[in-house]
N, C-alpha and C positions, 0 to 999 in steps of 0.2 A: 453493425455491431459484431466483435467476435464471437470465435465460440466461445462459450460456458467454458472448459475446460481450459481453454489457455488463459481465462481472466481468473479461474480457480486456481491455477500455479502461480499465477504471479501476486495476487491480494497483498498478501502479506509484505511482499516487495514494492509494494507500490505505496503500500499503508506507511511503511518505518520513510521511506523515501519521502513522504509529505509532509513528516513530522521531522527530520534533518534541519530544517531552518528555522522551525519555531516552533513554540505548542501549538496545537490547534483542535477544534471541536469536531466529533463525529460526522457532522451534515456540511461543517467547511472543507472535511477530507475529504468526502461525497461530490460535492459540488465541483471543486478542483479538480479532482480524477476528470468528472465527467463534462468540463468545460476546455480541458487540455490536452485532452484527447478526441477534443471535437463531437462528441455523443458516442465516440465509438467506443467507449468504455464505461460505465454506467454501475451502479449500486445501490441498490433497493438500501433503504436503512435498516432494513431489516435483515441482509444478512453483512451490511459494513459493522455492528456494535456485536456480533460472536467475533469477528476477526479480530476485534481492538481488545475485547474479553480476554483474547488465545494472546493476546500478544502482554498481555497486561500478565497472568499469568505466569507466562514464561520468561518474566523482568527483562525485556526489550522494550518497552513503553511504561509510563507510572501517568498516571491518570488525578485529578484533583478536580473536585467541583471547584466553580467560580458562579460567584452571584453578584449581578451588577443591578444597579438600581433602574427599575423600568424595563426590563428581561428575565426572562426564563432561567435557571437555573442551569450550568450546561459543566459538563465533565471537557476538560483542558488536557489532552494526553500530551506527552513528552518522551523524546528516544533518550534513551538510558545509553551508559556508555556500552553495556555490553549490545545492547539495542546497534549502537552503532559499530562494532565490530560485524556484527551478523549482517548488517546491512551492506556492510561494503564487501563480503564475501560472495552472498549474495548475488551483486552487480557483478562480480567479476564471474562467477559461475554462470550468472544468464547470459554475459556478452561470449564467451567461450562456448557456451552451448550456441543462440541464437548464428552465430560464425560457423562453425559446423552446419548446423544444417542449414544454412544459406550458402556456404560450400556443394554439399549433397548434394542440393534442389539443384543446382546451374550446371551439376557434372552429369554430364552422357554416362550412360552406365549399359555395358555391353551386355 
């Protein structure tokens, strides 16, 4: 598992990132993260639904109940267009960062 703090910077990136190809529910975001990352990334449900809150909020995501016959009733979030501008800046900020300091880490430093 990583640390805490590197899966706290990137949530939110990871969140808008799973909702790009479709809507999807809170515990199928959960599940995804933490079966695609092999367990090495993981999310209590309990703090993946304040992240989708913060995002629903900040109109990057829009959220809709859906009730299907024979289930639970379940919130369906969606990236919004401005959702998907932040998301692609986003990637470009994390790949530009993560290169950097994959730079750093391999330089000798006198």
């Amino acid at each position: 598992m990583f640390n805490r703090e590197l899966k706290k910077g990137s949530a939110e990136m990871l969140v808008l990132s799973f909702l790009e190809g479709r809507p999807r529910h809170g515990y199928e975001i959960g599940k995804l993260i933490e079966v695609q990352s092999k367990k090495r990334i993981q999310f209590r449900i309990a703090s993946l639904y304040p992240i989708l809150c913060r995002l629903e909020q900040k109109g990057l995501i829009s959220g809709r109940w859906v009730e299907k016959p024979g289930e639970r009733r379940r919130r369906y979030y969606r990236l919004t267009s401005e959702g998907r501008r932040v998301l692609s800046h986003q990637r470009s900020a994390w790949q530009e960062f993560v290169a950097t300091v994959n730079q750093l880490v391999g330089a000798k430093h006198a």
